[in-house]
C-alpha positions as CSV (number, residue, x, y, z in Angstrom):
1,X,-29.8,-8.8,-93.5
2,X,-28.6,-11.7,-95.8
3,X,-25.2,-12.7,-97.4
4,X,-25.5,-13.8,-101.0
5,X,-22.8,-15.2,-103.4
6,X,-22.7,-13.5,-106.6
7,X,-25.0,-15.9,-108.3
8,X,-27.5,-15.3,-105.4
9,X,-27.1,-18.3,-103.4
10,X,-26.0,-19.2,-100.5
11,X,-22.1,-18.8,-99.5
12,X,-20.5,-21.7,-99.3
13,X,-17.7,-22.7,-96.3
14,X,-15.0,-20.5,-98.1
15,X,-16.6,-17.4,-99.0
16,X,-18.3,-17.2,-95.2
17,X,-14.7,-18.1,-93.8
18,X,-12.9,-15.8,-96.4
19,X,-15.4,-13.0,-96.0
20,X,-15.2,-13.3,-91.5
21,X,-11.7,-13.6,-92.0
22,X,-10.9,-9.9,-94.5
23,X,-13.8,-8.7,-92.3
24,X,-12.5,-9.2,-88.5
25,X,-9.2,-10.5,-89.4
26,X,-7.2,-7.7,-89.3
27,X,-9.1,-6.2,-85.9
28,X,-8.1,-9.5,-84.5
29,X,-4.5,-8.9,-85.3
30,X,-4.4,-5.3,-84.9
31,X,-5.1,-5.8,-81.0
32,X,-2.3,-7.7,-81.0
33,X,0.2,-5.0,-82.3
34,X,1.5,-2.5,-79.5
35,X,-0.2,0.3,-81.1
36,X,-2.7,-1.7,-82.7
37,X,-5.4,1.1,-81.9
38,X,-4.5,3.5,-84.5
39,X,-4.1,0.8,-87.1
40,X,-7.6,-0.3,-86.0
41,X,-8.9,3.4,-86.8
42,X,-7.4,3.4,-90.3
43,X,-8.6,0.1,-91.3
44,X,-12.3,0.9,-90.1
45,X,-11.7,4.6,-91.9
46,X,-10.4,2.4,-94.9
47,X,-13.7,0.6,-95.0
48,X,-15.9,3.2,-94.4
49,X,-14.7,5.3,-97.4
50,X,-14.6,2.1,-99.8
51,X,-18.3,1.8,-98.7
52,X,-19.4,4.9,-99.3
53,X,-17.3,5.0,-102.4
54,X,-18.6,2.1,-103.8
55,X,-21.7,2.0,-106.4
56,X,-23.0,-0.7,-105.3
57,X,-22.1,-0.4,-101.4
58,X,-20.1,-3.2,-101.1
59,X,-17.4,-3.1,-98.5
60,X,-14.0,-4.8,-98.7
61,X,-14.4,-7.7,-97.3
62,X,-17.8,-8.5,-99.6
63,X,-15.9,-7.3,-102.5
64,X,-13.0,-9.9,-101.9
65,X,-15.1,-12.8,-100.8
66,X,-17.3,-12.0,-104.1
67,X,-20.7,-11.9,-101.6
68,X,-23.4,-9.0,-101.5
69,X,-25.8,-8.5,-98.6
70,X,-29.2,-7.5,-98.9
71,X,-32.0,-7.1,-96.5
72,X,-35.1,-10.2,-96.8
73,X,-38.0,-9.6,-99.2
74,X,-40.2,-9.1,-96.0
75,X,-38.2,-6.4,-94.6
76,X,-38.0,-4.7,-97.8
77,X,-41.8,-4.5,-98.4
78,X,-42.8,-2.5,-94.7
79,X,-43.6,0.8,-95.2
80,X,-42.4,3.1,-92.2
81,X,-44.3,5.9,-92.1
C-alpha cells in the first residue's frame, strides 16, 4: 500500500506527521488515561464505522491529513485465482 496527497504525490513532512499523529495519537494518549482501554475501543469502533461509511474508504486520519492510500500498480494488476 501507498500514501498519496490529494494531488497524487507524495506527502510531504506535515501530512505524514499530521496523518501518524490523528492516526496513533490518541492510542498513545489513551494508554495513558486510567481507563484508557475503553476509550481505546471507542476510538478504533469510531474508525471503523467512518471507514466503512465512507464512499471512498477513507478513514479519519486520511480524511484530516487530506492523503488517500492505494495499493501499487503491480499489486493491482495479479490476478488471484
Amino acid at each position: 500500500m501507498r500514501v498519496y496527497n490529494a494531488a497524487g504525490g507524495r506527502l510531504t513532512l506535515s501530512q505524514a506527521a499530521g496523518r501518524n499523529l490523528v492516526k496513533d495519537g490518541p492510542f498513545l494518549l489513551f494508554g495513558l488515561v486510567p481507563g484508557g482501554q475503553l476509550l481505546t475501543f471507542v476510538w478504533l469502533g469510531a474508525h471503523l464505522v467512518v471507514l466503512h461509511r465512507s464512499p471512498v474508504n477513507q478513514a479519519i486520519h486520511d480524511r484530516a491529513a487530506h492523503t488517500w492510500v492505494a495499493a501499487p500498480e503491480e499489486t493491482i494488476q495479479l490476478r488471484l485465482t
